[in-house]
C-alpha positions in Angstrom: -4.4 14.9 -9.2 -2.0 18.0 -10.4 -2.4 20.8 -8.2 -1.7 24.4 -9.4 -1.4 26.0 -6.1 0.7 29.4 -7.2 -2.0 30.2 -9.6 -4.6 29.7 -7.0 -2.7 31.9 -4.8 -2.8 34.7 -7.6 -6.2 34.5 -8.5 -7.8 34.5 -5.3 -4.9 37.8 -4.5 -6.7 39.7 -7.2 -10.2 38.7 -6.0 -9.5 40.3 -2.8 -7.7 43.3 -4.0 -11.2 44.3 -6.3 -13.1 43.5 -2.8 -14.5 40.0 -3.1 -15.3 37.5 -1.2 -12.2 35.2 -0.7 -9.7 35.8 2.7 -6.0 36.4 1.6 -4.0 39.7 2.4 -5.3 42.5 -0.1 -1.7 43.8 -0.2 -0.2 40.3 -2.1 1.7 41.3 -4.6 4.5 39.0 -5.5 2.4 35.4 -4.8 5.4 33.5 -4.6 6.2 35.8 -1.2 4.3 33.4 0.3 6.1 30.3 -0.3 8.3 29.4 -2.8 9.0 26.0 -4.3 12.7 25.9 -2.7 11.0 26.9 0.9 8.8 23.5 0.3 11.5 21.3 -0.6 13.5 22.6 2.2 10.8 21.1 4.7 11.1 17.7 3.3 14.6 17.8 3.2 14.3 19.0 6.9 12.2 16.4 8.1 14.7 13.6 6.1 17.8 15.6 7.6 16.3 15.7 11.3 14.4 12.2 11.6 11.1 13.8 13.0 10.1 11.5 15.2 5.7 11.5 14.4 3.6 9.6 16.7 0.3 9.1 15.6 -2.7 7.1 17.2 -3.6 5.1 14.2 -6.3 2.6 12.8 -5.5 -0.8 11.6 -7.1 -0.1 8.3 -4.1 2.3 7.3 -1.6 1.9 10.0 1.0 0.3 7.7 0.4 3.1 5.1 1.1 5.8 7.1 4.0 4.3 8.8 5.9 3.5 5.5 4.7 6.9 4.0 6.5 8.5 7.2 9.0 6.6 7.0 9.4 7.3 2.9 10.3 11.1 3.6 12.5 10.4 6.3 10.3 10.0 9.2 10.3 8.1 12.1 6.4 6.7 12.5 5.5 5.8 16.2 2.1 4.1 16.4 1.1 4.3 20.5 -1.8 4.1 21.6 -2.3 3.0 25.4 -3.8 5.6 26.7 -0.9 5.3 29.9 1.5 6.1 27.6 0.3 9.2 26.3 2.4 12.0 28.2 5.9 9.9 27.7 5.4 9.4 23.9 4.3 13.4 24.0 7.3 14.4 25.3 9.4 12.4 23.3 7.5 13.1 19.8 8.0 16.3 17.5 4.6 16.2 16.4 1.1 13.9 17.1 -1.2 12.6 14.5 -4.9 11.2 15.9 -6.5 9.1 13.2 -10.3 8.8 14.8 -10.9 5.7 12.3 -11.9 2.6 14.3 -13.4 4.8 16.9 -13.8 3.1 20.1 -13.6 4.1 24.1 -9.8 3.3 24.6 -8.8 5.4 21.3 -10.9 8.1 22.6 -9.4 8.4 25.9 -5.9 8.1 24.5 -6.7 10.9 22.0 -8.1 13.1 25.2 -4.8 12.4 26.8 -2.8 13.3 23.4 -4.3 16.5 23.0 -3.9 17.5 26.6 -0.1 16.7 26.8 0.9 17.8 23.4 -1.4 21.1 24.0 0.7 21.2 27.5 4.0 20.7 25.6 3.0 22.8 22.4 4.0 20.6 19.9 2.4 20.2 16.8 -1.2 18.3 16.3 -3.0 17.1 13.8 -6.7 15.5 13.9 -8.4 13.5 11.2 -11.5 13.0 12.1 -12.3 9.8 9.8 -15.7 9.4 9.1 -17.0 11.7 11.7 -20.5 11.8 9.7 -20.8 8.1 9.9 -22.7 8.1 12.7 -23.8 9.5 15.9 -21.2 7.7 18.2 -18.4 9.3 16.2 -19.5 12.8 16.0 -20.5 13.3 19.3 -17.2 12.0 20.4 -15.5 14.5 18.1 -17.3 17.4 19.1 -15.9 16.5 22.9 -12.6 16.5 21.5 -12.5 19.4 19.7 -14.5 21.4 22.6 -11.2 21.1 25.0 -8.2 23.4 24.4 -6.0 22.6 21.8 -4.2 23.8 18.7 -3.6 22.7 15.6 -4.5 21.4 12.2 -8.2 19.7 11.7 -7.1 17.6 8.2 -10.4 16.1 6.8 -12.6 15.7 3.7 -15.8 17.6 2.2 -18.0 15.4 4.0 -16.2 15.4 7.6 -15.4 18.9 7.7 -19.5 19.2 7.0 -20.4 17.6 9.8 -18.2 19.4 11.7 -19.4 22.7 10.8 -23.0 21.8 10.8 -23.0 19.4 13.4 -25.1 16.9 11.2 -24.2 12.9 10.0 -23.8 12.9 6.2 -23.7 9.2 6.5 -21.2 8.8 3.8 -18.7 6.3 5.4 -15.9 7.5 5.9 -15.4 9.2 1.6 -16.7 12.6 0.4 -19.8 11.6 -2.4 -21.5 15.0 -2.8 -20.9 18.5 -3.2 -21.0 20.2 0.2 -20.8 23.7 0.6 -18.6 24.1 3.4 -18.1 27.4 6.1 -15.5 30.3 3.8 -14.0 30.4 7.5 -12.5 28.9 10.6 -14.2 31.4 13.1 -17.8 30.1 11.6 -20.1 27.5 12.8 -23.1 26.0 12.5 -22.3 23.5 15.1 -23.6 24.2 18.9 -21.4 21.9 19.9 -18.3 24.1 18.3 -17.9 28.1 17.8 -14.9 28.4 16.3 -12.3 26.4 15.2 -9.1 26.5 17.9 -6.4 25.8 14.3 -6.5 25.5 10.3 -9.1 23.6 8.8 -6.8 21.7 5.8 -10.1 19.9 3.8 -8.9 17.5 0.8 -10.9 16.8 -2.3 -11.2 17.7 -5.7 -10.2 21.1 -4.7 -8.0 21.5 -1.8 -9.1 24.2 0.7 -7.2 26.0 3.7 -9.6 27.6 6.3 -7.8 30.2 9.1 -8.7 32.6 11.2 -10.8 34.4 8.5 -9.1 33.9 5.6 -9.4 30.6 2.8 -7.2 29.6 0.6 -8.1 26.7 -2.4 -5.6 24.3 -4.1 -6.9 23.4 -7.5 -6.1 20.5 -9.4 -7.2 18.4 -12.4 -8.7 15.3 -12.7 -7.3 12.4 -13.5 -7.8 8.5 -13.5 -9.5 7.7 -9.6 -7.3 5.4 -7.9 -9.0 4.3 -4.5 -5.9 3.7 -2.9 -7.3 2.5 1.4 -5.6 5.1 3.5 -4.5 7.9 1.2 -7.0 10.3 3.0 -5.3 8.9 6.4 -1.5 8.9 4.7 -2.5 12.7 3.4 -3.1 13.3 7.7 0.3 11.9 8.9 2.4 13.5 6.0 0.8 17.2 7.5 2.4 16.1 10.7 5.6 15.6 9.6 5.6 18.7 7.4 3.8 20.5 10.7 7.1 19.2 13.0 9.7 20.6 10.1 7.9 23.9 9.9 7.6 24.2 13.6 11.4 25.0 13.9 11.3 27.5 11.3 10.8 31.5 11.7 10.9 32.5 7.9 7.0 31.8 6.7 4.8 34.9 5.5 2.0 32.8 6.4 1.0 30.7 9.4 2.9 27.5 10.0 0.1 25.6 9.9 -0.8 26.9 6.8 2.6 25.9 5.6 2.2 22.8 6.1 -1.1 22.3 4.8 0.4 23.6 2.1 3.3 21.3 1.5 1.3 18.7 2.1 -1.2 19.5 -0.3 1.4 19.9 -3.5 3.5 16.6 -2.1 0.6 14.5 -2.2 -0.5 16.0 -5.9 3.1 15.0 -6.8 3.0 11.1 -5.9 -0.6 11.2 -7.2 0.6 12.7 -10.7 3.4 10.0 -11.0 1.5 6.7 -10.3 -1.0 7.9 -12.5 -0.8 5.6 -15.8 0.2 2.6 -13.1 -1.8 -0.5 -13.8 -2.7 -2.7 -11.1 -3.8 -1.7 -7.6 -0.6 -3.3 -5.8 1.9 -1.6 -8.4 0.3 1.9 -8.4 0.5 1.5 -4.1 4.2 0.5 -4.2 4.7 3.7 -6.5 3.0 6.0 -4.2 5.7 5.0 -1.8 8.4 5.2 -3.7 7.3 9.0 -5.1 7.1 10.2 -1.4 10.6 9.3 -1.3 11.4 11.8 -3.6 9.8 14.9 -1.9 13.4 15.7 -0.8 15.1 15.7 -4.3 15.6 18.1 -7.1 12.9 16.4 -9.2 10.2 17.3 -6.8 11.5 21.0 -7.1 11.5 21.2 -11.0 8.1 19.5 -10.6 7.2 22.8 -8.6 8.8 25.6 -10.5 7.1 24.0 -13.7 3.8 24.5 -11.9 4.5 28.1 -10.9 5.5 29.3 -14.6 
């Protein structure tokens, strides 16, 4: 999937300067103001140069994916999740993933606990909420979560981010099979269970799409060959928390840091997805992903950029 995000970024500025319906500034002029393909290197090369420790309460399914992913661009993965460990691996962490997959009562408990002490310690959070239109159990137990105080980045798919908004199962597993008109705006619900969204909605799919505060930003790409690689959607979620911790220590953004590192995110992924495109062989194109990640920090990842922004 090759994303175009710069042209995104320019179109949907001119939408809102003639008055239409999408959410960025009316006064962009210069698109790459926002962020420039050297500014999201730099946060890869950060998060290589500075070891960002991640913890992230996992599931078994893709724990091993998103630990080597982590540790591909230079992070160190942590994968706790005793619930009486919780505030020591907070306070040691830069930044706490919650993977909701595998929902059960311990991980629930632990992920209350996570969002208390990060919240507490104000360090970076992301949630996935895997599946959360599966059923009943796991939607309920989300809507519990996300109605205590916390702040962050709410990384999920069409289908989750649905049921999130409209409080209803789409009983899709734990993929995105339909088209789903989704909410243009964090501070929207049709959930009871939820006003309004205490972070940045960062919703992957054939279009990526950026919800915050009242503005929406969309990350287009192409289609290309579906690889169904178990635990991209949950490797997309603990790459944003790396890119969330390097962000975190930087002042220099036009746009939120959250955004940011939806953002980086977004266009990191597209990049390893571009390059084991043409890979044959389920086990070949997995190794490749892994290998591309590692490259997030390099100078080929930047030409990749500025040849998208041209």
């Amino acid at each position: 999937m090759t994303y175009y995000i710069i042209e995104n970024i320019v179109k949907y500025a001119k939408i809102a300067r003639k008055g239409g319906t999408m959410y960025l500034e009316h006064n962009i002029k210069n698109p790459l103001s926002l962020i420039t393909p050297e500014q999201i290197v730099e946060i890869f090369q950060n998060i290589r140069r500075y070891q960002d420790l991640i913890h992230m309460i996992p599931n078994t399914v893709s724990a091993s994916l998103c630990a080597d992913g982590l540790a591909a661009i230079g992070a160190r993965p942590l994968m706790a999740v005793a619930a009486e460990e919780m505030e020591e691996i907070a306070e040691q962490a830069n930044a706490c993933v919650i993977n909701l997959g595998q929902l059960n009562q311990d991980k629930i408990l632990a992920a209350k606990l996570a969002i208390k002490h990060n919240k507490k310690l104000n360090k970076p959070l992301v949630i996935d909420p895997v599946g959360c239109g599966a059923s009943s159990f796991r939607l309920q137990a989300l809507q519990e979560l996300l109605s205590t105080p916390w702040q962050g980045i709410l990384k999920g798919n069409y289908s989750e981010i649905y049921s999130i908004q409209y409080g209803q199962l789409t009983k899709e597993g734990v993929d995105s099979l339909k088209n789903r008109q989704i909410l243009k705006s964090a501070q929207l619900s049709h959930n009871i269970y939820l006003d309004i969204l205490q972070g940045t909605y960062f919703i992957t799919g054939e279009t990526d799409c950026i919800l915050w505060e009242d503005k929406k930003l969309e990350i287009s790409h192409k289609k290309m060959r579906n690889i169904n690689l178990v635990g991209s959607g949950c490797l997309t979620g603990a790459i944003t928390g790396a890119c969330y911790s390097a962000v975190s220590r930087e002042k220099n953004y036009s746009l939120p840091k959250q955004v940011v590192a939806a953002i980086a995110t977004s266009v990191g992924m597209a990049f390893a997805l571009e390059y084991i495109e043409g890979k044959k062989g389920y086990g070949t194109a997995k190794i490749a992903l892994l290998d591309t990640l590692g490259k997030l920090s390099e100078e080929v990842f930047l030409e990749w950029l500025k040849e998208r922004v041209k």
